[in-house]
Residue, then its C-alpha position, 0 to 999 in steps of 0.5 A: x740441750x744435752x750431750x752424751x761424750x763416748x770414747x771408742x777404742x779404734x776398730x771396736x765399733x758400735x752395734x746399731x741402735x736407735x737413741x729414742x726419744x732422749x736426744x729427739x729430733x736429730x743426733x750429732x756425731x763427731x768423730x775426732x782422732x780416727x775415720x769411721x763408716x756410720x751404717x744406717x739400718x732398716x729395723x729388718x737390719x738391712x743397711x740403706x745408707x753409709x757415711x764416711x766419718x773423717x777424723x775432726x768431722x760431724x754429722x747430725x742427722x733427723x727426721x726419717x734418719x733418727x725416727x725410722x733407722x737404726x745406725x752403727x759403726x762395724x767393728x773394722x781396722x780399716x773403713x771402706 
């Protein structure tokens, strides 16, 4: 029942992060005008799993994904 819009200038990126309790039990991403490498990290910073985000694709991820992990985009001209 919520929804949070950011704007990202292109190659800035996202520190990895979790959002906690406010969007539980899963988050969407959208990702509209350019390609992006979503990482999901342990609380150790260890990267465990990337998805390749398209322009106009969505992703919603839950459960141990939103619960146990962190998740970011690196600051990147180019994904890959």
């Amino acid at each position: 029942d919520q929804a949070l819009v950011n704007e990202y200038v292109e190659g800035s990126g996202i520190a990895s992060h979790a959002d906690g309790p406010l969007y539980e039990p899963c988050a969407v991403i959208v990702s509209l005008e350019s390609s992006a490498r979503l990482d999901f990290f342990t609380d150790g910073d260890e990267r465990v799993a990337s998805v390749l985000l398209r322009p106009r694709s969505v992703v919603a991820f839950a459960d141990a994904a939103y619960l146990s992990l962190k998740h970011g985009i690196a600051a990147a001209r180019a994904d890959t």
